[in-house]
C-alpha positions, 0 to 999 in steps of 0.5 A, spaced: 765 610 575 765 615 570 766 614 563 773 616 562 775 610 567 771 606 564 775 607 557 781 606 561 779 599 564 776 597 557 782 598 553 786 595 558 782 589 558 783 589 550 790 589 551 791 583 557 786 579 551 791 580 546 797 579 550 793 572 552 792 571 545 800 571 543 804 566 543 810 564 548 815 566 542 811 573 539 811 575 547 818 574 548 820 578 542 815 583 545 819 584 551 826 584 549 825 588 543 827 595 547 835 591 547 839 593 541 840 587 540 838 580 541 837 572 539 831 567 541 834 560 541 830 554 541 834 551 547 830 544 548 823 542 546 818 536 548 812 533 547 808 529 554 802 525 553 800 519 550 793 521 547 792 528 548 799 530 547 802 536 550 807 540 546 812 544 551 819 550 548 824 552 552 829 559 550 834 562 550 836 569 549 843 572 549 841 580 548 845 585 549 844 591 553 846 598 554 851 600 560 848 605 563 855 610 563 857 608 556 850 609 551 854 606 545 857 600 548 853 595 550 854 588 555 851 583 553 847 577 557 845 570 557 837 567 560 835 561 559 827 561 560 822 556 563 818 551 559 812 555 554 807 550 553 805 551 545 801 549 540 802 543 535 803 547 529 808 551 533 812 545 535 812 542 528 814 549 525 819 549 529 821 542 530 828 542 525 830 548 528 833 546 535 839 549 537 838 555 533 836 562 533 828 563 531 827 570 531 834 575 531 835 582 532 842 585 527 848 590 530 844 594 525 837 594 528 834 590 524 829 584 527 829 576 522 825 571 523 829 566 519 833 560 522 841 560 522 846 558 527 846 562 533 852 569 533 852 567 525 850 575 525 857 578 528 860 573 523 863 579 517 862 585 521 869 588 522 866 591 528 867 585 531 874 581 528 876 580 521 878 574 517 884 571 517 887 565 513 890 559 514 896 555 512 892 552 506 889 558 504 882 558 507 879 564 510 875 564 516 873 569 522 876 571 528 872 575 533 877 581 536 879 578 543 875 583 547 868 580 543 871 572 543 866 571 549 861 572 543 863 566 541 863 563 547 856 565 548 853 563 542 856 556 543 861 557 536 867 554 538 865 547 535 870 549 529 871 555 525 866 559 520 869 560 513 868 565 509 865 561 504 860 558 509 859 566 511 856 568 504 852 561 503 848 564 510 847 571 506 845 569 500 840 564 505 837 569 509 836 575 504 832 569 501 828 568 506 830 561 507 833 557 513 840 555 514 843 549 516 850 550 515 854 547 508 853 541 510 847 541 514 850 541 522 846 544 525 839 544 527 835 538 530 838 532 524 845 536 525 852 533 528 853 539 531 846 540 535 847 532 536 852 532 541 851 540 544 843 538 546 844 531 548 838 532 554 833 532 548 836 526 543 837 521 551 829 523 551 828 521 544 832 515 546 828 514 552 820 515 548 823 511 542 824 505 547 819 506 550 815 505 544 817 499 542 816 496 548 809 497 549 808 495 541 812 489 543 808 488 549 800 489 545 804 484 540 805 478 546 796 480 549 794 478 541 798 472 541 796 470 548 789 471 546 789 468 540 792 462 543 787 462 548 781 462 543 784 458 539 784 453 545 777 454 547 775 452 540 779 445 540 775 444 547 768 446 545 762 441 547 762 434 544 755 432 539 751 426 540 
């Protein structure tokens, strides 16, 4: 082997170390970020294991990609991906954050890594629809009829987005801070994600029950035992 190939297989070793080294959530954004757009959702999460716990995170990724006859228009597609085994601290980075998007590439190209509710960032484009008025004379946004199955995707048809609740979202994320909706319905603790992600609150549900019947079971041993020793003390041996 020459000193060329051998360069070669150094820096491609290099570059399968650093791959290796990366998280589930930094390889992901890696591999998606030739698309024009694209979000990272965090779809279901869970912890195995009763001593050494396991962390694990699921994704889904709604990403649009370009047609090949058409460059400027873009299809758009949903993957939900296998479970990622994680790190704690990366679980409980993220652990609030269920059901939103974690890392976010905008229609103009720019790539966020603030949370918000999932499609929040076509909200306001007038490429995409454009805000109407309700009776009571609250603005809120419609997508274009050609784009409503964004809506669809991102899971937004819950109830509608007003302009109001748009601007707070702005004026979150330019500041770097997550955004839980007005009045906090989404992400893990939400109303909104509750009834949406109800696989991961039955789990909850299940692990919580679970807990206190083990507690309660560990509660009945002591009791059993302290009767027990209580009933050999009261028939020790008899003195002269």
């Amino acid at each position: 082997m020459n000193a060329r190939w051998g360069w070669v297989l150094l820096f491609a070793g290099l570059l399968l170390a650093c791959a290796a080294r990366l998280s589930p959530l930094e390889r992901l954004t890696q591999q998606y970020q030739r698309y024009p757009q694209y979000s990272i959702i965090l779809n279901d999460m869970k912890e195995e294991g009763n001593f050494f716990k396991s962390y694990y995170h699921q994704y889904k990724i709604v990403y649009g990609a370009p047609f090949p006859e058409k460059p400027d228009s873009l299809a758009y597609f949903t993957e939900i991906t296998d479970w990622f085994r994680v790190d704690r601290k990366t679980y409980e980075k993220y652990f609030n954050f269920l059901g939103m998007a974690l890392i976010t590439k905008t229609p103009d190209g720019r790539v966020i890594d603030v949370q918000f509710p999932p499609g929040y960032q076509y909200v306001g484009d007038p490429r995409y629809g454009t805000w109407r008025t309700d009776a009571h004379g609250n603005t809120f946004w419609e997508f274009y009829g050609k784009y409503m199955f964004l809506s669809q995707m991102f899971g937004m048809f819950t109830r509608p987005i007003y302009r109001s609740e748009w601007e707070d979202y702005r004026r979150y994320t330019r500041r770097g801070r997550p955004f839980f909706g007005r009045g906090n319905e989404y992400g893990t603790f939400g109303k909104v994600t509750q009834k949406t992600y109800r696989s991961f609150f039955e789990r909850q549900q299940l692990k919580q029950q679970l807990k206190r019947q083990r507690f309660a079971e560990k509660v009945k041993q002591r009791i059993r035992r302290s009767r027990m020793s209580g009933w050999r003390s009261r028939s020790g041996g008899f003195g002269k």
